[in-house]
N, C-alpha and C positions, 0 to 999 in steps of 0.2 A: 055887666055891659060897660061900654066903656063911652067917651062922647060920642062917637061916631056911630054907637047901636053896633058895633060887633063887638061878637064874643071873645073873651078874652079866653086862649087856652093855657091851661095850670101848666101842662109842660112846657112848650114853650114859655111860658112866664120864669118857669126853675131855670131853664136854660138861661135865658138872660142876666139870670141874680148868679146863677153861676158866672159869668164871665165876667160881672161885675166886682164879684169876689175875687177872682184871679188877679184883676188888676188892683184890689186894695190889700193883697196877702202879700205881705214879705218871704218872698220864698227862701230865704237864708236862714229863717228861723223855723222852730216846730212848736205848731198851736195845740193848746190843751184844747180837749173839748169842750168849756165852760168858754173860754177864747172862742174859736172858731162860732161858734153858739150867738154868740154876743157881737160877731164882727160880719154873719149870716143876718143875724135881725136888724142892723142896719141899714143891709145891703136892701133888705126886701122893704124897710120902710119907708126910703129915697125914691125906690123905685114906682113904691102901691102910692106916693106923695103926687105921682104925674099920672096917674087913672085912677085919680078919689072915687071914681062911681061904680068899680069895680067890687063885684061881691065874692072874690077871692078870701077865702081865710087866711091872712096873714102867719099865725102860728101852724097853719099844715104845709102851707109855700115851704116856713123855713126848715120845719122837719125833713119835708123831702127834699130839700137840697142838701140839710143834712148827714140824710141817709144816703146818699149818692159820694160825697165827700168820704162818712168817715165809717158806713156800715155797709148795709148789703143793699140802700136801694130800695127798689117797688116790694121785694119782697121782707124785709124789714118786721113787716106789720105780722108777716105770718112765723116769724121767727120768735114774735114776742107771746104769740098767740097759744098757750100750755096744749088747748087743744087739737094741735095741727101737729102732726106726729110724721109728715112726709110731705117735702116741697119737690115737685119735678118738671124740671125749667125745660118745654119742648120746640129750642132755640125762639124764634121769633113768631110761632104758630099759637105758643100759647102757654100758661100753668096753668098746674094740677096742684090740688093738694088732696092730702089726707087726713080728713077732719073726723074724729070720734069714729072710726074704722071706715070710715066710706070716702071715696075719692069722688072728687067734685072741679070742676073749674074754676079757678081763682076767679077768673072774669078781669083780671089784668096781664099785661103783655108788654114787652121790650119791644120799642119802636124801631130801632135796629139791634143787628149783630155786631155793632163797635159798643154799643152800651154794654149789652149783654158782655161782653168779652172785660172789656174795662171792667165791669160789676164782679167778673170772673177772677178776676186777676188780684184785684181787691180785698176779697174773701179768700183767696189762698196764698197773699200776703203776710194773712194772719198768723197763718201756720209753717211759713218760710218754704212755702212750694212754691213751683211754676208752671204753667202749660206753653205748649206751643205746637207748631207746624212736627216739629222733628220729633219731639216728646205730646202726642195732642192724647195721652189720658191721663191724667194724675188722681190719686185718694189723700183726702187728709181729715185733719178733726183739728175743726174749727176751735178755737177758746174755750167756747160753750160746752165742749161737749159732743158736738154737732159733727157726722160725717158726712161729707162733700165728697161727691164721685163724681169727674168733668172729662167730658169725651168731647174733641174738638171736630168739623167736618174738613177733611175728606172723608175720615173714619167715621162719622156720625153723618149721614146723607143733610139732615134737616137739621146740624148740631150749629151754635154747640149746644150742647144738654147736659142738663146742670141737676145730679139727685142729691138731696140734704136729708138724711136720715136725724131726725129730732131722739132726743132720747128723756125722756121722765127723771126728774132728781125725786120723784114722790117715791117713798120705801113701799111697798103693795107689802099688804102681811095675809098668811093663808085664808084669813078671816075674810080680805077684801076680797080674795079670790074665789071664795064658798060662795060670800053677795051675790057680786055680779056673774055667777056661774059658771066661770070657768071651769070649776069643778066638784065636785061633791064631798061631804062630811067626810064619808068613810073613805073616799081617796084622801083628802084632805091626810087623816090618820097613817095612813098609809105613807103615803111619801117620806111623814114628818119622822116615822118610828125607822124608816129607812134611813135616813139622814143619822139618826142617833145611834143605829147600828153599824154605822158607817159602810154601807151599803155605796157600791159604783153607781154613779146614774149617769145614763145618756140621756139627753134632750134633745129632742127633735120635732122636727115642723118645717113648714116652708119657709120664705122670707116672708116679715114682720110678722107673726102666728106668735110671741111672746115669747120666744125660746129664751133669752137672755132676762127678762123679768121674770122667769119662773125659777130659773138659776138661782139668780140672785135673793127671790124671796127664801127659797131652800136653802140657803147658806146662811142668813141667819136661823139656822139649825141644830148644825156643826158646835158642840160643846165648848162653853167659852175655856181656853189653854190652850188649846190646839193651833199650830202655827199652817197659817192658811200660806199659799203661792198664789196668785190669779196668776192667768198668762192670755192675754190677747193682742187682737189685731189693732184696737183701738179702746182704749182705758174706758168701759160702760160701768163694768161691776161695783158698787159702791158695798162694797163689806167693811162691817164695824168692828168686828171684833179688834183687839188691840194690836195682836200679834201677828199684823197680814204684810208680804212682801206680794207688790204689784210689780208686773214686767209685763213689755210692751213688744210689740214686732217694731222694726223698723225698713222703710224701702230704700232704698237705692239713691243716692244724691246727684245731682246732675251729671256725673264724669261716669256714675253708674257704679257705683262702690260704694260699701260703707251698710249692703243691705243685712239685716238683721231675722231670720226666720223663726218659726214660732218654732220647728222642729229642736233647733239650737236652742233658744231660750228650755224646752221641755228635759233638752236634757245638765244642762243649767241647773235648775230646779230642784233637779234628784239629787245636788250637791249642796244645797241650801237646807234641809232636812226638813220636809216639809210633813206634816200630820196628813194635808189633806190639800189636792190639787186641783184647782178650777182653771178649767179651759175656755174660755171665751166662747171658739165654735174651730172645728178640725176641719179643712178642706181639701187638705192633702195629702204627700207622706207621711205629713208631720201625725198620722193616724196609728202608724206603726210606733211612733214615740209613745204616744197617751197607752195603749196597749200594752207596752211593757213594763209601763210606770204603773200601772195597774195590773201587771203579775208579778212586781216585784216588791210587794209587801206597802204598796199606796194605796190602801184600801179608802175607800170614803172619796173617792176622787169622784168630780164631777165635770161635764163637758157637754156643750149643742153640736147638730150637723144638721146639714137640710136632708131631708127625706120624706118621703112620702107617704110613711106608714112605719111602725113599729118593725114590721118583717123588712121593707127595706131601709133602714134606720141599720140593719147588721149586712147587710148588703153593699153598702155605700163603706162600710168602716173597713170591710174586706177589700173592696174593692180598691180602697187609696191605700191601701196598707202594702196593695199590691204593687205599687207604683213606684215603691223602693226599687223592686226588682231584684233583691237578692234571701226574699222568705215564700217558700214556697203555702199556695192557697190552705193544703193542709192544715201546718203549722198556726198560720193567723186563726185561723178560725177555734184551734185549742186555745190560743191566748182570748178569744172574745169570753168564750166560755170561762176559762178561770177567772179573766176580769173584770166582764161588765158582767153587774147585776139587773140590773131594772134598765128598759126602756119605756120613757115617757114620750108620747106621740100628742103637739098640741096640732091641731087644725084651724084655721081661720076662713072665718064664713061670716057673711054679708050681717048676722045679726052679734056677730062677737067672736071669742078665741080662746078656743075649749080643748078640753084635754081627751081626745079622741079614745088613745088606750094608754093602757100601762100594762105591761108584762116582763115578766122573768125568767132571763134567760137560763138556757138546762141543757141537758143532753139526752138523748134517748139512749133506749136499751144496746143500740148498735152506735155510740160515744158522737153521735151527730147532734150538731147544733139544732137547738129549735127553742120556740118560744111558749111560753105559758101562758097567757091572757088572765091577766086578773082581774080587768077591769076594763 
């Protein structure tokens, strides 16, 4: 409370220390954060010096003018937060987050769409992207780690809307995975003898179901000498072995040039000599590429796609493989057969994200694709 007996509101109060900053910042120069920090806590103790009776935390004022300067803002707190695995900004109506698999409401909210936008623009600074009117979708990965997907409105009715895909630096080993149930001993066995028989595996599930932490647990598997490739859309996979070349996609640069696709990169790859190839996750053609780097002696290769079941898990692979438009349906479908071996199907449900089926692909007596259920 202030002398008057009204309440003092904290943003408004940021806003203030914000323009107070403005005017004691030299904008010819560039402030470190230890700077800024130090020239922030000033500002707000000049200010909290003319409503002493105010019961304002001083050190959370300057945070959050902080975070509005030189980070993300209101949402900040859930970026630092290991548990919050999905931020989705539903323009000025509201956030969502994803906390320990259940989405829940932040209970905090952008008082306009000039914040949100500034906040927007801010965070894909980082990554030397833009959005706009004429360009209003952009994807990038943040510093962190962090994939940012920002759809601007007309295109977005109620946008803009802002999704932050958080991604875990913790290594998950089978063991963690047997724990908390993802999956059982003898699958467990299973997968691990697959990996060292260098067996194909597809991984599949819907969006956030673990498909890329299952990867990645599997891949320290892969016998240490063998020269790994990852190849994705956005650098998640963290493989230790010694002898890994990482490559990335790249989009398109403001003039619209300069794009980079994962199909390219795959076959890239195959000139690199690679033991054994990790695909991030296939959404496209680039399905016909994975397929033939796996019937052409890439054994051990492993890769995600979204689907909805182990059956349609080879469905989906035929189906974009098809989208080349110059290999007919037959054909792909002999290549699934010679090169995937296993599909793993995880599922994600309200109590966790479990490994639905595993099966192996085969051919019946009249040379047709089908699957074998192992588990």
């Amino acid at each position: 409370m202030n002398k008057g007996g009204d309440c003092i509101d904290e943003k408004q109060l940021a806003e203030v220390v914000n323009k107070k900053l403005s005017q004691r910042m030299d904008m010819t120069r560039e402030y470190s954060d230890a700077e800024l920090k130090k020239l922030i806590g000033l500002c707000v103790e000049k200010i909290l010096e003319k409503i002493p009776q105010t019961d304002i935390n001083p050190q959370r004022l300057a945070t959050e003018v902080f975070n509005s300067r030189r980070r993300m803002g209101i949402i900040q707190p859930f970026m630092e937060n290991p548990n919050v695995n999905e931020i989705m900004i539903n323009g000025t109506d509201g956030i969502f987050i994803e906390i320990n698999g259940m989405t829940e409401d932040a209970g905090v909210r952008y008082n306009s769409k000039e914040e949100l936008f500034h906040n927007i623009q801010t965070m894909l600074s980082q990554s030397n992207r833009t959005v706009s009117e004429s360009n209003p979708i952009a994807d990038a990965v943040l510093p962190g780690g962090a994939r940012i997907n920002v759809v601007l409105n007309p295109v977005a009715v109620n946008g803009p809307i802002v999704t932050i895909r958080k991604f875990t630096k913790q290594q998950y080993t089978i063991e963690d995975f047997i724990r908390n149930g993802t999956l059982t001993a003898e699958m467990a066995e299973y997968v691990k003898n697959a990996v060292l028989e260098g067996k194909s595996i597809i991984i599949s599930g819907s969006t956030s179901s673990g498909k890329t932490t299952f990867l990645n647990m599997l891949a320290g598997f892969i016998p240490i000498g063998m020269r790994i490739i990852t190849i994705e859309d956005s650098a998640e996979l963290s493989i230790r072995h010694n002898n890994t070349v990482r490559l990335e996609t790249r989009n398109a640069n403001t003039e619209g040039t300069g794009e980079i696709k994962m199909r390219a990169l795959i076959k890239t790859a195959l000139r690199m000599r690679p033991d054994r190839l990790l695909i991030g996750e296939v959404r496209d053609e680039s399905s016909l590429e994975l397929l033939t780097a796996m019937c052409t002696g890439h054994r051990g290769s492993m890769s995600t796609i979204h689907a909805n079941s182990a059956k349609d898990t080879l469905v989906r692979l035929e189906t974009m493989a098809l989208w080349e438009g110059h290999v007919h349906s037959e054909a792909i479908r002999r290549m699934i057969i010679s090169g995937v071996d296993i599909v793993v199907y995880l599922e994600r449900t309200e109590k966790g994200r479990f490994v639905k089926e595993i099966a192996e692909v085969c051919k019946d007596e009249k040379n047709e694709m089908r699957l074998e259920r192992i588990f």
